[in-house]
Biopython code that builds the backbone (N, CA, C, O; Angstrom):
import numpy as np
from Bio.PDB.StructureBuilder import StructureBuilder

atoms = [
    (1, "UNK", "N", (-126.415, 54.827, -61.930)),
    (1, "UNK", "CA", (-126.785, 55.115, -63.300)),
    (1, "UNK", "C", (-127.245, 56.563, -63.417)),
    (1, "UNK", "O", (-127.511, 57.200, -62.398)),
    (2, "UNK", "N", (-127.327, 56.997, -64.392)),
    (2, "UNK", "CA", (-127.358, 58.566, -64.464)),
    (2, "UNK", "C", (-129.217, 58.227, -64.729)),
    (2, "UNK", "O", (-129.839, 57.190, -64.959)),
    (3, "UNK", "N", (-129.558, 59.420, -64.586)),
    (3, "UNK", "CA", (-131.070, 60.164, -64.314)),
    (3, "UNK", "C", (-131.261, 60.513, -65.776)),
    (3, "UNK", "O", (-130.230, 61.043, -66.190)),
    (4, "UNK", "N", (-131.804, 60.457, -66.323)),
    (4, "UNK", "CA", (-132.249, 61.027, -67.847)),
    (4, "UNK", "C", (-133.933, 61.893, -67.712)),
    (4, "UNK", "O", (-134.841, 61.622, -66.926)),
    (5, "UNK", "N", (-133.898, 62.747, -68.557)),
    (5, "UNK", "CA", (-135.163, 63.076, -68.138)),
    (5, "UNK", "C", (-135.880, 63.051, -69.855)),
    (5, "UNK", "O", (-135.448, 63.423, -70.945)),
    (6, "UNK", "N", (-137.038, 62.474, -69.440)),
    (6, "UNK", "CA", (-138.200, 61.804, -70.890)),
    (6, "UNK", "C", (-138.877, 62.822, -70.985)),
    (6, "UNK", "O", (-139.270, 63.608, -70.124)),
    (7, "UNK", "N", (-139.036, 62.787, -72.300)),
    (7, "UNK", "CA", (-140.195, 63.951, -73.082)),
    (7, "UNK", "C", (-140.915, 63.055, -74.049)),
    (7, "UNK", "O", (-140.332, 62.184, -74.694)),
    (8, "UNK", "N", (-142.104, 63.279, -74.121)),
    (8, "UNK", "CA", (-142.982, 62.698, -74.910)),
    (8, "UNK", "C", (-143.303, 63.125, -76.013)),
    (8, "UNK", "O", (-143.964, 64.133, -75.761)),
    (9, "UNK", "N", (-143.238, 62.955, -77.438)),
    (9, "UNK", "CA", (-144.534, 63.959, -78.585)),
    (9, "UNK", "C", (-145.661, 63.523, -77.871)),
    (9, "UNK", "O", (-145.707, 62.756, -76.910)),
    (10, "UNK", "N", (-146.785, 64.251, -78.604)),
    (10, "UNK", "CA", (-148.167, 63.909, -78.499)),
    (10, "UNK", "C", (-148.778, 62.799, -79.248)),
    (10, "UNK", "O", (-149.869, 62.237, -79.141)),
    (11, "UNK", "N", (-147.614, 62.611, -80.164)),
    (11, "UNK", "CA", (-148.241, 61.269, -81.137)),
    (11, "UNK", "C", (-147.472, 59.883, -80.542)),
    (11, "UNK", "O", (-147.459, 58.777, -81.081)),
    (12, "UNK", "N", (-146.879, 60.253, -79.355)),
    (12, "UNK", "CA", (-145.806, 58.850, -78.885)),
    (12, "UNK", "C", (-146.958, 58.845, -77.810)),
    (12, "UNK", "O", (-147.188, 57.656, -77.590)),
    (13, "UNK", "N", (-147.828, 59.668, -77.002)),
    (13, "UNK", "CA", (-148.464, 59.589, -75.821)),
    (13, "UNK", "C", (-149.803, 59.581, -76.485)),
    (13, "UNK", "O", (-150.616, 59.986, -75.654)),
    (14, "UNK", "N", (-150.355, 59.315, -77.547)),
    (14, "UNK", "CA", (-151.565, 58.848, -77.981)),
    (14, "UNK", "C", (-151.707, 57.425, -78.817)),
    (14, "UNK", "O", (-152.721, 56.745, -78.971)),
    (15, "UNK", "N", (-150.293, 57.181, -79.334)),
    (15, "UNK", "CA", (-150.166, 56.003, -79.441)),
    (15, "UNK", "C", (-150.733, 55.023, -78.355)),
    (15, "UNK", "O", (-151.717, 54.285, -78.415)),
    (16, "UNK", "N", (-149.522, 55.298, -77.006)),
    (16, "UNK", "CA", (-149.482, 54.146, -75.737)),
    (16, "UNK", "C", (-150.743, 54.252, -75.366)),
    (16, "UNK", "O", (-151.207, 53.164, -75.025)),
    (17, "UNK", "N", (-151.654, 55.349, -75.282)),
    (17, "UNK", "CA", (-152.524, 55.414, -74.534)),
    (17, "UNK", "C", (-153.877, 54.621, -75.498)),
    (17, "UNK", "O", (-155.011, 54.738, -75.033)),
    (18, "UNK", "N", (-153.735, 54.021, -76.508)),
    (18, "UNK", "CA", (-154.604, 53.270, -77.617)),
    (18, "UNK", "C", (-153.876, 52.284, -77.610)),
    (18, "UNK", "O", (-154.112, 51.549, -78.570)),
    (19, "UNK", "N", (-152.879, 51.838, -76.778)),
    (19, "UNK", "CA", (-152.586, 50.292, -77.080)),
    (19, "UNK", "C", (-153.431, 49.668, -76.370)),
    (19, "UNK", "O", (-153.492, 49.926, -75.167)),
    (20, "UNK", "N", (-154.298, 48.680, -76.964)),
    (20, "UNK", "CA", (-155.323, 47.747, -75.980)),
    (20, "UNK", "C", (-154.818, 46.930, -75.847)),
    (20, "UNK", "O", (-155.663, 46.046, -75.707)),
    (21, "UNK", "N", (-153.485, 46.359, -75.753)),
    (21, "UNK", "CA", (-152.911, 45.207, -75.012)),
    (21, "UNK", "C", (-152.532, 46.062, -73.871)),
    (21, "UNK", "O", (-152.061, 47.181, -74.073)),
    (22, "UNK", "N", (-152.783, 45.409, -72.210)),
    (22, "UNK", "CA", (-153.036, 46.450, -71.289)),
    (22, "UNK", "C", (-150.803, 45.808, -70.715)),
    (22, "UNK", "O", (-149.779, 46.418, -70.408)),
    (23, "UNK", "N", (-151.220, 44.260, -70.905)),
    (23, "UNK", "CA", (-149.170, 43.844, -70.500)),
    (23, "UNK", "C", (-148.524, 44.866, -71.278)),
    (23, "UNK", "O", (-148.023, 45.824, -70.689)),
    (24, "UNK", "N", (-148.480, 44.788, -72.385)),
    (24, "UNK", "CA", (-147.848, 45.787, -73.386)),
    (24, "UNK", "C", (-147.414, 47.046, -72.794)),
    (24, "UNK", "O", (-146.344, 47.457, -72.347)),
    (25, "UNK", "N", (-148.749, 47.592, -72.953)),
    (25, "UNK", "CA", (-148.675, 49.124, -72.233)),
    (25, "UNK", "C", (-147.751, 48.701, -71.161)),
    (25, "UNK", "O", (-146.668, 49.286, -71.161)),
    (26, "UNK", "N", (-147.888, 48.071, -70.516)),
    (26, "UNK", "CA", (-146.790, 48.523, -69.033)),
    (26, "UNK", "C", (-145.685, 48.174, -69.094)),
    (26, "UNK", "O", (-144.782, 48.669, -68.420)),
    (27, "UNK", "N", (-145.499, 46.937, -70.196)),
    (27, "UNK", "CA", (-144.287, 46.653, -70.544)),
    (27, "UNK", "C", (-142.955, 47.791, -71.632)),
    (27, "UNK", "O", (-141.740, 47.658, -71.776)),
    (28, "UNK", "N", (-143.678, 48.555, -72.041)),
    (28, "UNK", "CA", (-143.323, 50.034, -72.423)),
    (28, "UNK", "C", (-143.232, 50.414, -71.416)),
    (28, "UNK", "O", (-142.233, 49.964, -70.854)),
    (29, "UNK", "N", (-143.899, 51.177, -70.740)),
    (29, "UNK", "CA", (-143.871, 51.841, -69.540)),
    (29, "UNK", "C", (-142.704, 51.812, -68.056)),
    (29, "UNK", "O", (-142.234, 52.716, -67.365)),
    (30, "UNK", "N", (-142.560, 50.270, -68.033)),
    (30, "UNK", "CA", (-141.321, 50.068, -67.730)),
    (30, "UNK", "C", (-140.201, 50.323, -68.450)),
    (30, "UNK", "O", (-139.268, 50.891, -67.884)),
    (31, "UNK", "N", (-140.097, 49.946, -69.827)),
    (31, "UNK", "CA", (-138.700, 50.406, -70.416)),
    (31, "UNK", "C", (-138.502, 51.678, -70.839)),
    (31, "UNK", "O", (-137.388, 52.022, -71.234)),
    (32, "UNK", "N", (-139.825, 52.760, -70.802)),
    (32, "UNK", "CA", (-139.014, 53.952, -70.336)),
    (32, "UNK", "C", (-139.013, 54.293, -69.191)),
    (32, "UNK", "O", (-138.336, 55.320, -69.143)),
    (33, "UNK", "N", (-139.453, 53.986, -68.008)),
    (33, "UNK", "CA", (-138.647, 54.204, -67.205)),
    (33, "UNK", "C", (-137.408, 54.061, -66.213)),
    (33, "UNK", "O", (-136.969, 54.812, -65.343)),
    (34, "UNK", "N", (-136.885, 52.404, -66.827)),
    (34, "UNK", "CA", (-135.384, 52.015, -66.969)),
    (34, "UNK", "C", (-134.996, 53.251, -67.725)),
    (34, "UNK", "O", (-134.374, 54.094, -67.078)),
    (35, "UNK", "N", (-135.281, 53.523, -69.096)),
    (35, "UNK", "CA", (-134.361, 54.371, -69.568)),
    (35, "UNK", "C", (-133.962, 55.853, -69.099)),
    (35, "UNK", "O", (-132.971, 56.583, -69.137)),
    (36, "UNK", "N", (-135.288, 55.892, -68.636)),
    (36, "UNK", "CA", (-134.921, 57.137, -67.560)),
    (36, "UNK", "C", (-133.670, 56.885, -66.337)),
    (36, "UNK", "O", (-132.943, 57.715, -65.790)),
    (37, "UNK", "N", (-133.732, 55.806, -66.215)),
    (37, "UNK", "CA", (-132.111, 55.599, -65.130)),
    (37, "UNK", "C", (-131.421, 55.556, -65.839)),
    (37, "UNK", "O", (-130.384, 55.899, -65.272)),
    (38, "UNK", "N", (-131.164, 55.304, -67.054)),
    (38, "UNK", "CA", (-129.883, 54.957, -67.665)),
    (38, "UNK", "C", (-129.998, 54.215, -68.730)),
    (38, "UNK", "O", (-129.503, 54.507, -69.818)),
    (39, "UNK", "N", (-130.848, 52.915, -68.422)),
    (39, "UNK", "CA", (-130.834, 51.451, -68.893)),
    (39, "UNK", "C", (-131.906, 51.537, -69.833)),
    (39, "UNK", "O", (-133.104, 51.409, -69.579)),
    (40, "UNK", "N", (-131.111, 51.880, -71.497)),
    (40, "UNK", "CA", (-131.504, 51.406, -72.407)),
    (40, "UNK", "C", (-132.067, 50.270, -73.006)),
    (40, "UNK", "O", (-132.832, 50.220, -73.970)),
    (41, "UNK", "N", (-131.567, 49.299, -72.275)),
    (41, "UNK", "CA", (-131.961, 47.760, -72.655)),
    (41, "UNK", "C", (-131.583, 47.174, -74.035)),
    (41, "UNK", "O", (-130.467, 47.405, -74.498)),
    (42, "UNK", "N", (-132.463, 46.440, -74.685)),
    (42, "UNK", "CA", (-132.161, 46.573, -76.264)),
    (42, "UNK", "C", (-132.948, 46.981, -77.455)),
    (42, "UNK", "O", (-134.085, 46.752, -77.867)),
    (43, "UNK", "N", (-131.605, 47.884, -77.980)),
    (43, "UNK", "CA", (-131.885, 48.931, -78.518)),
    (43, "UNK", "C", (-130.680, 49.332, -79.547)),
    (43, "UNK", "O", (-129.508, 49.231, -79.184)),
    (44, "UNK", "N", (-131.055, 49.820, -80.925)),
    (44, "UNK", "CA", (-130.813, 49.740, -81.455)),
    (44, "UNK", "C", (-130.566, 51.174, -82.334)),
    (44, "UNK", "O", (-131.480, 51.954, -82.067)),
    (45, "UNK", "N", (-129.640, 51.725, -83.262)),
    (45, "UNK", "CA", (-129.471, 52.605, -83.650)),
    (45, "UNK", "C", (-129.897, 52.958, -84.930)),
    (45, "UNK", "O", (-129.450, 52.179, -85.771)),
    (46, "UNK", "N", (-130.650, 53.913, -85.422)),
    (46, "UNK", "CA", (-131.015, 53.767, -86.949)),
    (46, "UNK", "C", (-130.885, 54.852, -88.059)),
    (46, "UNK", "O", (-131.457, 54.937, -89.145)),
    (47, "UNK", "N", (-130.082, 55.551, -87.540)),
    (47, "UNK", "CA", (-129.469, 56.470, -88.373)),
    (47, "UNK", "C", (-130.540, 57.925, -88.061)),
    (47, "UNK", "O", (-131.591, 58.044, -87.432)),
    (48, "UNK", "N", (-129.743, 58.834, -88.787)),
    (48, "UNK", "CA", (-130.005, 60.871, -88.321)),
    (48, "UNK", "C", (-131.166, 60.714, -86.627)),
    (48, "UNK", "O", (-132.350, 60.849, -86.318)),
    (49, "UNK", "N", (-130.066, 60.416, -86.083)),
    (49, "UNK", "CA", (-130.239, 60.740, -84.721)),
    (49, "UNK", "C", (-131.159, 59.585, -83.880)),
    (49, "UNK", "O", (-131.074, 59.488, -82.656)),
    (50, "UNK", "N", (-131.811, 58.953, -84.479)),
    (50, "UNK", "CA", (-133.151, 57.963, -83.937)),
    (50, "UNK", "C", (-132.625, 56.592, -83.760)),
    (50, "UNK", "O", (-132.172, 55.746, -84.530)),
    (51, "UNK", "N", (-132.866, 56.667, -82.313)),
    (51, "UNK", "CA", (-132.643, 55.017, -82.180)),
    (51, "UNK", "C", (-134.255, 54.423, -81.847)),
    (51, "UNK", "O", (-135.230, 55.173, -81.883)),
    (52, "UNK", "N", (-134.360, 52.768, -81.478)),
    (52, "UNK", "CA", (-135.737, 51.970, -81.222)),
    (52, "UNK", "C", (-135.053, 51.380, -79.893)),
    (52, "UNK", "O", (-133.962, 50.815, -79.809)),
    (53, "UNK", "N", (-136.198, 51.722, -78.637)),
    (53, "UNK", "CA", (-136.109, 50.855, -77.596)),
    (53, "UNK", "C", (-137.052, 49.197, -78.384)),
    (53, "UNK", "O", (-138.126, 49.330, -78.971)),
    (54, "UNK", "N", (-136.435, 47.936, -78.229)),
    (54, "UNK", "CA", (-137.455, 46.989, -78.435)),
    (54, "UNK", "C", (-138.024, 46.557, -77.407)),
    (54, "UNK", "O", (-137.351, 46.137, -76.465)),
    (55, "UNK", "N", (-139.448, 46.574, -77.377)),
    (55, "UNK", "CA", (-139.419, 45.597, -76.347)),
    (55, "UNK", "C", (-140.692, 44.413, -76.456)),
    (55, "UNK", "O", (-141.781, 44.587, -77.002)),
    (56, "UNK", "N", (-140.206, 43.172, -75.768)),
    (56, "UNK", "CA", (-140.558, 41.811, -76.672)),
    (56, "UNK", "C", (-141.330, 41.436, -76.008)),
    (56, "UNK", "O", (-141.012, 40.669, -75.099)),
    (57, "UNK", "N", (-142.659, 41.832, -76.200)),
    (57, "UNK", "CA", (-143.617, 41.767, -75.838)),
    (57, "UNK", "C", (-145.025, 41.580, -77.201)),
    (57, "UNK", "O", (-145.246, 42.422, -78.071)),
    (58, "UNK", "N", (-145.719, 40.375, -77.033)),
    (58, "UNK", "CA", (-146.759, 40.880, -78.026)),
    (58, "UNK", "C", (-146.239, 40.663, -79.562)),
    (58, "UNK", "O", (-145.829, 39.569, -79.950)),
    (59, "UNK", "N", (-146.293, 41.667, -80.282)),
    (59, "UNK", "CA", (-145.928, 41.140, -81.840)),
    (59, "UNK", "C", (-145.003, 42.365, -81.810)),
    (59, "UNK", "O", (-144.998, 43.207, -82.707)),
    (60, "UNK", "N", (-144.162, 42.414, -80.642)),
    (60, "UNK", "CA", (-142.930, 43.114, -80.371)),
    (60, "UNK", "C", (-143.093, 44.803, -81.026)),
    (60, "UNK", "O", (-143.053, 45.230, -82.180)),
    (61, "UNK", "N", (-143.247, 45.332, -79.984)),
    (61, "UNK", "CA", (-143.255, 46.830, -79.612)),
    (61, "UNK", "C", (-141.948, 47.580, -80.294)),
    (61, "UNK", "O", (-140.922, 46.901, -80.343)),
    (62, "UNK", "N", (-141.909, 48.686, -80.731)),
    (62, "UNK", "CA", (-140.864, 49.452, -80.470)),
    (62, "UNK", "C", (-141.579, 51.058, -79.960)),
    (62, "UNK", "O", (-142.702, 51.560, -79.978)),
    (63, "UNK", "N", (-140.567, 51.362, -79.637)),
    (63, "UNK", "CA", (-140.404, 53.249, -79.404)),
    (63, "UNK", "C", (-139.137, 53.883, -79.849)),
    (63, "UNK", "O", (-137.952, 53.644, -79.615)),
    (64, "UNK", "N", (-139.756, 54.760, -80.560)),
    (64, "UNK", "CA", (-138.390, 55.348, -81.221)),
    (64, "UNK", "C", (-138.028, 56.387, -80.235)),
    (64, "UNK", "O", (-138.701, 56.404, -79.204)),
    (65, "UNK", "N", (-137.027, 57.307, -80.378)),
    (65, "UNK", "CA", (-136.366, 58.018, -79.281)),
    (65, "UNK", "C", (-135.459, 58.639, -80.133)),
    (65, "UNK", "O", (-135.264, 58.354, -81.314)),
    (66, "UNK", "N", (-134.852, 59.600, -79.395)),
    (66, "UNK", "CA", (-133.254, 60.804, -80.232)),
    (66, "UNK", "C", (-133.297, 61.165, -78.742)),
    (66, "UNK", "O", (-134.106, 61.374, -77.838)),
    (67, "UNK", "N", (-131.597, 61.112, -79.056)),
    (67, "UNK", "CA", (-131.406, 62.349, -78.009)),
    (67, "UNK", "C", (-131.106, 64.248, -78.300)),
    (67, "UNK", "O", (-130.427, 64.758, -79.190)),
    (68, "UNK", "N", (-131.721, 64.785, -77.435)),
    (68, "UNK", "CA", (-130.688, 66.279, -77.548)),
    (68, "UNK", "C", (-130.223, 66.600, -76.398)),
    (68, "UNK", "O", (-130.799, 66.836, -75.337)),
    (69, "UNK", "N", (-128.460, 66.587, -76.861)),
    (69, "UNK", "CA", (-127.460, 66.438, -75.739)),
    (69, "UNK", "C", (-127.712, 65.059, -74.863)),
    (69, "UNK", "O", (-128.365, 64.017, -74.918)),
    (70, "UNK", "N", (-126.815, 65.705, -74.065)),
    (70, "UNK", "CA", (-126.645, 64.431, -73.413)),
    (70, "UNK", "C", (-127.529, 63.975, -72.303)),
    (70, "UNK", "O", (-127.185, 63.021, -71.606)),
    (71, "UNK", "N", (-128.949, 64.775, -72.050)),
    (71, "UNK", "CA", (-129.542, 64.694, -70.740)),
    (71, "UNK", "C", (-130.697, 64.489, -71.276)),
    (71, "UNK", "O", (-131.171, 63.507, -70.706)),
    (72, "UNK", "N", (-131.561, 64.957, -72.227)),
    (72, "UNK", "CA", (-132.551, 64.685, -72.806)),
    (72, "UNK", "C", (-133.346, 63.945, -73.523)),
    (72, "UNK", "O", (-133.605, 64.661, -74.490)),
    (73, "UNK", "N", (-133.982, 62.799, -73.672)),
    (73, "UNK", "CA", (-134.316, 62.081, -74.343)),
    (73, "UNK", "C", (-135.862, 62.201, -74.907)),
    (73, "UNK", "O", (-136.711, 62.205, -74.016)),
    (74, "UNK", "N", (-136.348, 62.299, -76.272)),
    (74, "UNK", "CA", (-137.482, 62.775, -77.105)),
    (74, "UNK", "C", (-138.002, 61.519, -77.418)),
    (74, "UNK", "O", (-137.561, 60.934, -78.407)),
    (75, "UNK", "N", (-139.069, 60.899, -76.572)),
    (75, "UNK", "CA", (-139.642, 59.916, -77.471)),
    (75, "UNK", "C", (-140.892, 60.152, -78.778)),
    (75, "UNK", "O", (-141.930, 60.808, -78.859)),
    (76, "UNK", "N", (-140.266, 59.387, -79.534)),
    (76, "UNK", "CA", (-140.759, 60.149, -80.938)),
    (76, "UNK", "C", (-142.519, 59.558, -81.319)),
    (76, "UNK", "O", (-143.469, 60.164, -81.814)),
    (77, "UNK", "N", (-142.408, 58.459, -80.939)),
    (77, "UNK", "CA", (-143.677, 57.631, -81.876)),
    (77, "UNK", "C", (-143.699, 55.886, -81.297)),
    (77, "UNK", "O", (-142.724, 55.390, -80.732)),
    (78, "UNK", "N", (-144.553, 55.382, -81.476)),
    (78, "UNK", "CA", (-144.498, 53.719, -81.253)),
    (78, "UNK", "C", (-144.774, 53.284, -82.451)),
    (78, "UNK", "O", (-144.863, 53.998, -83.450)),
    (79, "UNK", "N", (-144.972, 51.680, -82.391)),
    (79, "UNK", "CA", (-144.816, 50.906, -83.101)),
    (79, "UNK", "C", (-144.924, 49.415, -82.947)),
    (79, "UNK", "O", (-144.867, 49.268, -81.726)),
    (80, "UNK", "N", (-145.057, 48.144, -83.527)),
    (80, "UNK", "CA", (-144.991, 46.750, -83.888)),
    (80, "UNK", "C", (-144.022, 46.645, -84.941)),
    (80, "UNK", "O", (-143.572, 47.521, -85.680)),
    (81, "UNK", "N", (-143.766, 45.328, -84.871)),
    (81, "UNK", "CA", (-142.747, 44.917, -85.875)),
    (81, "UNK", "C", (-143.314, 45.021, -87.342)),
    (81, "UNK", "O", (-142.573, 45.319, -88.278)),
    (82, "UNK", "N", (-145.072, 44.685, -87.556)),
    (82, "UNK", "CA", (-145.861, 45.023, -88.805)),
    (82, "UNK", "C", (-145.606, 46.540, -88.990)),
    (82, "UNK", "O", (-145.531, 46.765, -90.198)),
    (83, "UNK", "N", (-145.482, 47.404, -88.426)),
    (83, "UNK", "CA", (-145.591, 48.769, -89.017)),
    (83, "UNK", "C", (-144.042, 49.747, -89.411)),
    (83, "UNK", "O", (-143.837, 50.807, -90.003)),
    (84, "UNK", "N", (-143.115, 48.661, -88.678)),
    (84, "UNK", "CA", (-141.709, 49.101, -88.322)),
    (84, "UNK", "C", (-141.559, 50.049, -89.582)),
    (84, "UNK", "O", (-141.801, 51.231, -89.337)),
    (85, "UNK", "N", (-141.134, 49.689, -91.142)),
    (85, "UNK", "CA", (-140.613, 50.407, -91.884)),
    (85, "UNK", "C", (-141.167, 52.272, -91.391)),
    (85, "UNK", "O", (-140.522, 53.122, -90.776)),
    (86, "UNK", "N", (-142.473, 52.336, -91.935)),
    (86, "UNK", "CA", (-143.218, 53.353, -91.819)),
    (86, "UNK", "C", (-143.397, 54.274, -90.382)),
    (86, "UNK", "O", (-143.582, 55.485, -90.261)),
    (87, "UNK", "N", (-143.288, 53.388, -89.526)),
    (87, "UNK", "CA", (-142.845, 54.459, -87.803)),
    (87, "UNK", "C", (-141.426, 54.920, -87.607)),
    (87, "UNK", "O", (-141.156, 55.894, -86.903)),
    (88, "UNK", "N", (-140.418, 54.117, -88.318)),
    (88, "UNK", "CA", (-139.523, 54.558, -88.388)),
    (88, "UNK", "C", (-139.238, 55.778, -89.531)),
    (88, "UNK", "O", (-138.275, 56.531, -89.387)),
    (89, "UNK", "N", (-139.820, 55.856, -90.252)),
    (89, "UNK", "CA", (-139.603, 56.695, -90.663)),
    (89, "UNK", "C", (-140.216, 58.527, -90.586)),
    (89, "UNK", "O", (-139.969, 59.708, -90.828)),
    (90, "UNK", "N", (-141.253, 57.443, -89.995)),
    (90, "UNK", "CA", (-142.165, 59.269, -89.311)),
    (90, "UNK", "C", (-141.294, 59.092, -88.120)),
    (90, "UNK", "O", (-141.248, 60.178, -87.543)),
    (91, "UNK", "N", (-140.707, 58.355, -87.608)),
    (91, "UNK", "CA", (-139.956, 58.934, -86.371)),
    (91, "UNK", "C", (-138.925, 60.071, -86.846)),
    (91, "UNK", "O", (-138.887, 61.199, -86.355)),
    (92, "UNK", "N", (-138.252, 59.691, -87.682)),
    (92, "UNK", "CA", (-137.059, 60.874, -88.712)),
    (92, "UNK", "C", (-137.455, 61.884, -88.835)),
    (92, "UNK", "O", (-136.875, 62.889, -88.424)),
    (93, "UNK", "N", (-138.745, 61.876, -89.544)),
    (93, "UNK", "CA", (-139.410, 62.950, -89.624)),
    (93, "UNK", "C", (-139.605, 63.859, -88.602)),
    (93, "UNK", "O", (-139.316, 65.050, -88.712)),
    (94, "UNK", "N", (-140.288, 63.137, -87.186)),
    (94, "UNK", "CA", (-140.458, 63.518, -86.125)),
    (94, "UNK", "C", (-139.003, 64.674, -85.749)),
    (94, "UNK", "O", (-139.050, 65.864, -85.439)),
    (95, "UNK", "N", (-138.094, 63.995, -85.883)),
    (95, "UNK", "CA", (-137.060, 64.684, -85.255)),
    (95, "UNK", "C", (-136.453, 65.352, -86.053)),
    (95, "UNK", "O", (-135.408, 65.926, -85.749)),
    (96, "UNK", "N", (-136.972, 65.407, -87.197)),
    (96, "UNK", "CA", (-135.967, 66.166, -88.287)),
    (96, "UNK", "C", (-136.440, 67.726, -87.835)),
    (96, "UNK", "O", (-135.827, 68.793, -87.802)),
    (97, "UNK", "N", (-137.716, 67.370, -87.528)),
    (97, "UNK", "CA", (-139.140, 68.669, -87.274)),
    (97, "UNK", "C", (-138.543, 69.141, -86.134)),
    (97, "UNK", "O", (-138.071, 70.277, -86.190)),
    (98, "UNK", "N", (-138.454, 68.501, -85.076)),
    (98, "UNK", "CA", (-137.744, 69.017, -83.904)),
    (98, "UNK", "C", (-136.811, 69.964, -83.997)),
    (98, "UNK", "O", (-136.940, 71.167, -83.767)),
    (99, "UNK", "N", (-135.866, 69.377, -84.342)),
    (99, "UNK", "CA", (-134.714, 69.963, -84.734)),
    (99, "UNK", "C", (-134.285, 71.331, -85.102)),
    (99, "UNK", "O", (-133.577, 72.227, -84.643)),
    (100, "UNK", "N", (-135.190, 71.044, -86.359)),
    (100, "UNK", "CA", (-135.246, 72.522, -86.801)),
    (100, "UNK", "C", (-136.281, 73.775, -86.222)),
    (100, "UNK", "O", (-136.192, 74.993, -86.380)),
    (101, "UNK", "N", (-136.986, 73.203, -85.710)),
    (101, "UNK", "CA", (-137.921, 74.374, -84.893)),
    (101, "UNK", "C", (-136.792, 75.028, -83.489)),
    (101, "UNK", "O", (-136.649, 76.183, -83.086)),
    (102, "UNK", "N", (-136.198, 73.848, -83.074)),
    (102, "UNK", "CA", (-135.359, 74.580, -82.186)),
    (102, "UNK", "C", (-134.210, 75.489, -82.670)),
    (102, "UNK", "O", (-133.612, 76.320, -81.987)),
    (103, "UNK", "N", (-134.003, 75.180, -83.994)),
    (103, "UNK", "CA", (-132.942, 76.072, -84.231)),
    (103, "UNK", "C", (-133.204, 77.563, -84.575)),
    (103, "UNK", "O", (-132.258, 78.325, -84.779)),
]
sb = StructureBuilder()
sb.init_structure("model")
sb.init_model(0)
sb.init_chain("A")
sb.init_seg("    ")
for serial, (resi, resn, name, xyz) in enumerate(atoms, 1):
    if name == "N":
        sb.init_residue(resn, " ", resi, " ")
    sb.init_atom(name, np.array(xyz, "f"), 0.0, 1.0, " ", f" {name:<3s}", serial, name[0])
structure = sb.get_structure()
């Protein structure tokens, strides 16, 4: 499987680090670092660039993510299935911001 290399925002690494479900946390923690081999798991696509790792744990986790190119992966923000609309959409945001600062 190919090697991917993870980047964090500061608001995706202050999220995890305030999840007080401690399974949770690691149960993230493992699925990015499957995804760092390769293994997306399930996951889902949601339009201008942002996909959601799920993972089913708890009142079901997500992490949003984009890639730039093909080696890089930006995790954007977390989430529960209660907050989904609204993380997903600061995730967009997240990367819309990205985006353009790099350009």
């Amino acid at each position: 499987m190919n090697k991917n290399t993870i980047t964090r925002t500061n608001e995706f690494s202050d999220w995890l680090s305030r999840l007080k479900d401690l399974q949770a946390r690691a149960a993230v923690i493992v699925r990015i670092k499957r995804a760092e081999q390769g293994n997306f798991g399930d996951h889902k696509d949601l339009g201008d660039g942002v996909s959601e790792m799920r993972v089913d744990v708890g009142p079901g986790y997500r992490v949003y993510y984009a890639r730039e190119g093909r080696v890089v992966y930006l995790l954007l923000s977390g989430g529960d299935k209660s907050s989904q609309t609204s993380d997903i959409r600061r995730a967009k945001e997240l990367w819309a911001s990205f985006k353009k600062e790099q350009s």
